[in-house]
N, C-alpha and C positions, 0 to 999 in steps of 0.2 A: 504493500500500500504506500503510497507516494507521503511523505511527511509534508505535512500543514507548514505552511509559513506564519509565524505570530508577532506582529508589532511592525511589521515592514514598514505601513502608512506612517507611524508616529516617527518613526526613525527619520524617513524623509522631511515631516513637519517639522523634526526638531531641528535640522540643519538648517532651512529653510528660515527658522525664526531667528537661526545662529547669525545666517549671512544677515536678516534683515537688522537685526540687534546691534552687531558690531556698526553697518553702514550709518545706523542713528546715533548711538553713543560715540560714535570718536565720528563725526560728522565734519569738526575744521581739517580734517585731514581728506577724507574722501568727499564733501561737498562744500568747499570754502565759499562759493558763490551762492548756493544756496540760503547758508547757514547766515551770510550777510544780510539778509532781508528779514533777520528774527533780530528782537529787540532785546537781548537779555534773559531775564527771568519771563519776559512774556511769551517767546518762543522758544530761542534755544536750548534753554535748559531744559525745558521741559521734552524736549525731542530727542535731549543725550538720559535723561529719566528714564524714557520710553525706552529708548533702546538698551540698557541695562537691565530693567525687568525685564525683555526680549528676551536678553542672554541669560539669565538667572535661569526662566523658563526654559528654554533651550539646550543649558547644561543640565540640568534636572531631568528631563524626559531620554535627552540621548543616555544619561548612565543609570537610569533606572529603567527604560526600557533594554538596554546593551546588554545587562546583566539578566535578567527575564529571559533575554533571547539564547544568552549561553547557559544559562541552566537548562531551556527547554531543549536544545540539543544536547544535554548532557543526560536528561531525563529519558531522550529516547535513545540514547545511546546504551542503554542496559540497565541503570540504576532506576529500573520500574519494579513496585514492590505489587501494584495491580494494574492491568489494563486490559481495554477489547472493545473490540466495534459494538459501538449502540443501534440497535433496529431504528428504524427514522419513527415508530409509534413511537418508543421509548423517551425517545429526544424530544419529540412532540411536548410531549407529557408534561418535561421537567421544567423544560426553555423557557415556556410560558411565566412562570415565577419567577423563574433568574430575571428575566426583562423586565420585569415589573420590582425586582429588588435594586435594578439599578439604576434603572429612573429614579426612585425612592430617595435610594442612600446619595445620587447627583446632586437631586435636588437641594437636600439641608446640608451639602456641602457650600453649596452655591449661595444660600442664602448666608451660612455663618462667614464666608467671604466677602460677602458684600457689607454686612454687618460693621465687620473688622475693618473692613478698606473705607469704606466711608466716615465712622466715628474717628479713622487716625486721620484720614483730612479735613475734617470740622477740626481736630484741635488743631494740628500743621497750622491751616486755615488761619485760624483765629491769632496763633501764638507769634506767626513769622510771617506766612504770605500766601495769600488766597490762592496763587500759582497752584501749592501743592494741595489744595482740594480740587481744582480740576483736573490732576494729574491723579489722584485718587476715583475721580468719576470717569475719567480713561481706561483706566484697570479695568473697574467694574464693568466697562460696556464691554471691554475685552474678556473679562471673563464670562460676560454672560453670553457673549457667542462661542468660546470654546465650550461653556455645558453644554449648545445645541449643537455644535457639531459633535463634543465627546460620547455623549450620550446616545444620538442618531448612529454613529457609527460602531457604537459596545453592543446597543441594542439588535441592529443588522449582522453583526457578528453572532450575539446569542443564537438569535431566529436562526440562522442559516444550518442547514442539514450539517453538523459534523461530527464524522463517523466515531473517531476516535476520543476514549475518554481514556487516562492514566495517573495513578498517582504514582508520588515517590515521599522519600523521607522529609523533602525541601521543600515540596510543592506536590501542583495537581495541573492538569488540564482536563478540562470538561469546557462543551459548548464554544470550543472557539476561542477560549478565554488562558492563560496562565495565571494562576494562584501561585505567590510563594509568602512563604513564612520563613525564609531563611535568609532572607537579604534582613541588611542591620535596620532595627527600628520592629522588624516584623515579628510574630510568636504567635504560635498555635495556643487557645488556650483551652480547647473543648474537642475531643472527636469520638464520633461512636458510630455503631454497626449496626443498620437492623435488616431481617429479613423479609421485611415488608409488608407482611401480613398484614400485622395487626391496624395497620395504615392502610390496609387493600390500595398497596402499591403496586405496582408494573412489574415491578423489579426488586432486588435488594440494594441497599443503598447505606452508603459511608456519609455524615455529615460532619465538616469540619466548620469552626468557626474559632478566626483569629483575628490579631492584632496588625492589621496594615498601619505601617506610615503616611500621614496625609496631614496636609496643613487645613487650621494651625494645630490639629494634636492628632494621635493617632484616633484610629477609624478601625469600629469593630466591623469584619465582615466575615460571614456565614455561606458555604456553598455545600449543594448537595452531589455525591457522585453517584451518580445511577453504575449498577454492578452488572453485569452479564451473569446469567446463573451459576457457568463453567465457571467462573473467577468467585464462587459466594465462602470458598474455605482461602483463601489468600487474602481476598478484603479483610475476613476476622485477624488475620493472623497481623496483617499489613496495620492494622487500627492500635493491635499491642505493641508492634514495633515503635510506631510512633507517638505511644504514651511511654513509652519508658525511655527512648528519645530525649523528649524532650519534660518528661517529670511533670505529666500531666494526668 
């Protein structure tokens, strides 16, 4: 079976915002005649602002997505403790929630951003120079179209038929997605095993829920793996492995 590509698109975004970032922040160097027609603190500063959040963002996504993508070849490279193609009913089944937990958890990120971004430019604002509240209302409009494209495109990913689900001791994929709890910041803090019944589930099913990194503080998230029945005695096993792991 051909292995999935994951994170390709953000990897491209992230350089993308690399090149756009630097070209704003050090802007007397690559657009001197530009930069002449801003007035100070009315323009240009606020355009070399921009383009340092740019780059903040930008180095952020390239080495948190970079490492996601070398574990997930590292994941299929052997170090799978469960895995196996899900029937597309199966997938059907599960997706539908995962898409609706990640709108969810987008949303009250979005808004505790906006939140934070706006009250630290009402004081900037107030204490030094109105400049840095509309460089604060810049973010926000910037950030609220990265939730619509992040979101549009997590969600398109969920939805999408794909076959393969796997865990390992670091992580998991299911649904298109990479989970890890072993990049810094991250921890497992919950995971368990059931056989589905009792739920008149599908399938048998691993649920994990951990500690992601996310600003401004970490972000509980919760995913479920749907199990193939062939794989229902390696899930159990795979579930103890990674409570004694990680002492949970």
């Amino acid at each position: 079976m051909k292995r999935p590509t994951v994170y390709k698109t953000p990897l491209i975004v992230g350089w993308c915002l690399l090149a756009i970032g630097l070209l704003a922040a050090f802007n007397l160097t690559y657009m001197p005649s530009f930069v002449d027609d801003f007035d100070g603190m009315n323009g240009g500063f606020a355009l070399i602002m921009f383009g340092v959040f740019l780059i903040v963002v930008a180095v952020v996504m390239l080495v948190i997505f970079g490492r996601l993508n070398r574990q997930f070849r590292a994941m299929l490279s052997g170090n799978v403790l469960v895995s196996g193609v899900l029937p597309r009913s199966i997938h059907a089944y599960f997706s539908t929630d995962r898409a609706e937990a990640i709108q969810s958890a987008n949303k009250t990120g979005l808004f505790i951003t906006l939140i934070f971004s706006t009250l630290i430019g009402l004081i900037l604002g107030a204490a030094a120079d109105v400049t840095f509240f509309y460089i604060c209302l810049g973010i926000d409009a910037f950030v609220t179209l990265a939730y619509f494209v992040v979101t549009a495109f997590r969600m398109s990913k969920v939805r999408r038929p794909h076959a393969l689900a796997c865990l390992s001791v670091g992580g998991a994929y299911v649904f298109g997605e990479l989970h890890s709890w072993s990049i810094a910041g991250a921890q497992p803090v919950e995971i368990d095993y059931t056989d589905g019944t009792a739920e008149h589930l599908p399938c048998p099913c691993i649920r994990v829920t951990y500690m992601a990194p996310a600003y401004p503080g970490p972000r509980r998230e919760s995913i479920t793996i749907p199990v193939v029945q062939s794989q229902a005695q390696r899930a159990e096993r795979a579930v103890s492995v990674i409570r004694r792991t990680y002492g949970i």
